[in-house]
N, C-alpha and C positions, 0 to 999 in steps of 0.2 A: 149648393145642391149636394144632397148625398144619396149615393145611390149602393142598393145592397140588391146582386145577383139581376145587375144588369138592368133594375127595376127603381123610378126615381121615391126614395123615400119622404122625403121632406128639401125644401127648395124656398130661398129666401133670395128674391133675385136683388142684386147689388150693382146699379145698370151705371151709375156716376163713378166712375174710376175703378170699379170693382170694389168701394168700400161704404160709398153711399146710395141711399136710396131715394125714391122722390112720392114716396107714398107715405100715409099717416104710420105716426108711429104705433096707432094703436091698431093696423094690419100689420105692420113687420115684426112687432115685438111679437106676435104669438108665431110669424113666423121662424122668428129666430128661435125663439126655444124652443121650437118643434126640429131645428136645424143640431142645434148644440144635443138635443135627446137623442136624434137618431145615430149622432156621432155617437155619445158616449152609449149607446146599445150595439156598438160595432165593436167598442174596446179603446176607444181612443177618450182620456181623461187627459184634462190637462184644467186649471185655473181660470182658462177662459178660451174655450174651443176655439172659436171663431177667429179669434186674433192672431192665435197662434199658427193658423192655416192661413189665414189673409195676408200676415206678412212674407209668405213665399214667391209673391210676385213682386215683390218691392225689391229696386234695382241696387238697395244698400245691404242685401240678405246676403252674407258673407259665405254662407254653408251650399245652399242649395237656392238654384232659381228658376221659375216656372216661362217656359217660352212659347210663341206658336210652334214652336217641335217639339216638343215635350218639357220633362221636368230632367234639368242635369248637375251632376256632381259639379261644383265648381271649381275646387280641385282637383278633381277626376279628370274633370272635362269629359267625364261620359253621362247615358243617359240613366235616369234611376225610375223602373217602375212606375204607372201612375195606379196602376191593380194589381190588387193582391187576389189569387184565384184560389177561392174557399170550397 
């Protein structure tokens, strides 16, 4: 889901594990790149949107990992922003 000014832009929901889906691919494929477009109209480019934000919940994510309390430094051990206020 991405969301700009508190408003859902584009949403490709990923209900098995957080990385799969259980709908045709030919609904979630225009999902997803309606997903990866509204990222990169935010500013966020990367190779491949999606994967590179989907690995933040994976428990081998050495930097940063996403919890029911938020998202935290893991060597910080503190919490880091989930919004940035534009």
């Amino acid at each position: 889901m991405v969301v700009k000014n508190k408003e859902v832009v584009a949403n490709a929901p990923l209900p098995i594990g957080g990385v799969v889906s259980s709908i045709p691919i030919t609904e979630l494929g225009p999902q997803i790149a309606a997903v990866r477009e509204a990222m990169q109209d935010l500013g966020y480019h990367h190779f491949n949107e999606i994967m590179s934000l989907s690995t933040l919940s994976l428990l081998v994510s050495p930097a940063l990992k996403i919890s029911d309390k938020g998202m935290f430094d893991v060597k910080s051990q503190k919490p880091v922003p989930l919004f940035v206020e534009s």
